[in-house]
Legacy VTK file of the C-alpha trace (Angstrom):
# vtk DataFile Version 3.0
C-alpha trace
ASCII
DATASET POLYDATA
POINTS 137 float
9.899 13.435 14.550
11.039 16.539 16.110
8.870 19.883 14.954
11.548 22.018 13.394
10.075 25.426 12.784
11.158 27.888 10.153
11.000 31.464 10.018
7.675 33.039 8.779
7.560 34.167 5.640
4.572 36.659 4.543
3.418 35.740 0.994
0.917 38.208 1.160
-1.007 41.088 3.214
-2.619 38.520 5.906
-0.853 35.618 4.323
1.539 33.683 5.681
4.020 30.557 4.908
5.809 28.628 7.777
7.524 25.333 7.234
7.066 23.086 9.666
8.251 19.040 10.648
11.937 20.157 9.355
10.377 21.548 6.220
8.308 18.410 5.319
5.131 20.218 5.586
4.130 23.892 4.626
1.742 25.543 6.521
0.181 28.701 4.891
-2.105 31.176 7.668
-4.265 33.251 5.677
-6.641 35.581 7.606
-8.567 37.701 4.646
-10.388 37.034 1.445
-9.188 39.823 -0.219
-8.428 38.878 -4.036
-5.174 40.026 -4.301
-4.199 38.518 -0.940
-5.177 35.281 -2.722
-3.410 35.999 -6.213
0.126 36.019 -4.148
-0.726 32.927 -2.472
-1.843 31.526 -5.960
1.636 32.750 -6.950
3.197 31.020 -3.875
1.383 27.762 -4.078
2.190 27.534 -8.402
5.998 28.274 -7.831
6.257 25.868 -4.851
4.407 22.904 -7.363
6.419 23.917 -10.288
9.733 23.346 -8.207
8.622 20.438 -6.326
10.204 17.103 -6.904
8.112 14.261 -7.972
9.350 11.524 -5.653
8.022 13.397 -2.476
4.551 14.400 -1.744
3.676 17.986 -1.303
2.088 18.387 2.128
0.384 21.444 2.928
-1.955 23.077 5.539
-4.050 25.789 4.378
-5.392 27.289 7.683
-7.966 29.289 7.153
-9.762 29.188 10.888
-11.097 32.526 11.352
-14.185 34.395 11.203
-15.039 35.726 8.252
-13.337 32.877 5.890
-15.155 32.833 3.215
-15.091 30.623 -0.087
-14.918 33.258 -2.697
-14.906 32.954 -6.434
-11.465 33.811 -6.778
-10.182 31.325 -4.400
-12.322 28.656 -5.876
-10.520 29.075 -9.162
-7.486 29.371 -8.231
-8.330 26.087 -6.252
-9.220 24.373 -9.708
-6.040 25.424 -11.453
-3.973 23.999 -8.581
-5.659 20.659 -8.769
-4.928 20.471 -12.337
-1.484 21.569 -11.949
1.520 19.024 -12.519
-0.494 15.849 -11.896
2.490 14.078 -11.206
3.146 15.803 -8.362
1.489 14.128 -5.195
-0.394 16.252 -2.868
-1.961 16.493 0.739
-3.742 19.199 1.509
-5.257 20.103 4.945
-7.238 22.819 5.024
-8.320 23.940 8.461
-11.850 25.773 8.915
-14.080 26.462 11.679
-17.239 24.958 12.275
-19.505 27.410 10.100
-21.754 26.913 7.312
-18.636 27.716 4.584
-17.081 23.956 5.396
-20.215 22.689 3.554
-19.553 24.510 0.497
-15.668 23.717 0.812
-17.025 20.025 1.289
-19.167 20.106 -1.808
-16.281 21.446 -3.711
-13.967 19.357 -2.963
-15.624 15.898 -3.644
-16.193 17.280 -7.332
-12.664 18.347 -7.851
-11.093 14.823 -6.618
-7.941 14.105 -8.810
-5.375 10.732 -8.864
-2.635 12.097 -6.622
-4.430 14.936 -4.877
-6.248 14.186 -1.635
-8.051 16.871 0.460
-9.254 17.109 4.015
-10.991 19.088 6.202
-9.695 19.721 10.234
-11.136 21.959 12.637
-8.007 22.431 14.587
-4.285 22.755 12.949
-2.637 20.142 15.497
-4.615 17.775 13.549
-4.138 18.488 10.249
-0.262 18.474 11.067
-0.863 14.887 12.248
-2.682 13.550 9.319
-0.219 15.250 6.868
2.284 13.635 8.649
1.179 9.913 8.657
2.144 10.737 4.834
5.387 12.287 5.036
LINES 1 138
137 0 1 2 3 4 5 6 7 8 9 10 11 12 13 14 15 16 17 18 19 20 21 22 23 24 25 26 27 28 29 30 31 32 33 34 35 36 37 38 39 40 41 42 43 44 45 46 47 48 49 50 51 52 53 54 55 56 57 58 59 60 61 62 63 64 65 66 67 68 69 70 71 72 73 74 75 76 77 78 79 80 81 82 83 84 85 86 87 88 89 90 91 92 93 94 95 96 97 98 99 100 101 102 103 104 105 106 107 108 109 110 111 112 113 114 115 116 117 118 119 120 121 122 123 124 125 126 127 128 129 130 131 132 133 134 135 136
């Protein structure tokens, strides 16, 4: 399939949402750990599952590959509320890290949040995480 781009939408300061794969697949950049930066994509992510239909799986890259990612409190909770959030809603999520010491503690959180209809991985490198999300488009 043909990579359609869409235009790039900023969700927040440092945050942005592209659609990707003719708008199969969402692909959010973020590039700061500031709180609020994360409340609007918290915002973003909530209004995108509360309008998704249930008879397609939401795929998403969260591609946060730069120095200085960090896993913060605030991002871990708002990563708990999302996982609990419409369980009838499938989703993938790719999140993309670099190799630092922060994808063990992204790791570790992840295996205890694991929920029927949500499956998470980890890719070093977007192109990948694009081609995984895609095998379940």
């Amino acid at each position: 399939m043909e990579n359609t781009r869409q235009a790039v939408q900023t969700v927040a300061p440092n945050i942005t949402l592209e659609w990707v794969h003719d708008g199969q697949i969402a692909v959010f950049e973020i590039r700061t750990v500031s709180r609020d930066s994360f409340d609007g994509w918290f915002q973003t992510v909530t209004k995108l599952m509360d309008t998704w239909p249930v008879d397609r799986p939401l795929l998403t890259v969260q591609d946060n590959s730069y120095p200085g990612a960090a896993f913060t409190p605030s991002l871990r909770e708002h990563s708990r509320q999302i996982a609990n959030r419409r369980p009838e809603v499938t989703m993938h999520t790719a999140v993309v890290l670099s190799k630092t010491l922060v994808v063990q503690f992204v790791e570790f959180f992840l295996r205890t949040m694991q929920k029927p209809n949500r499956q998470t991985r980890i890719f070093y490198n977007r192109e990948n995480a694009i081609a995984w999300l895609m095998t379940k488009a």
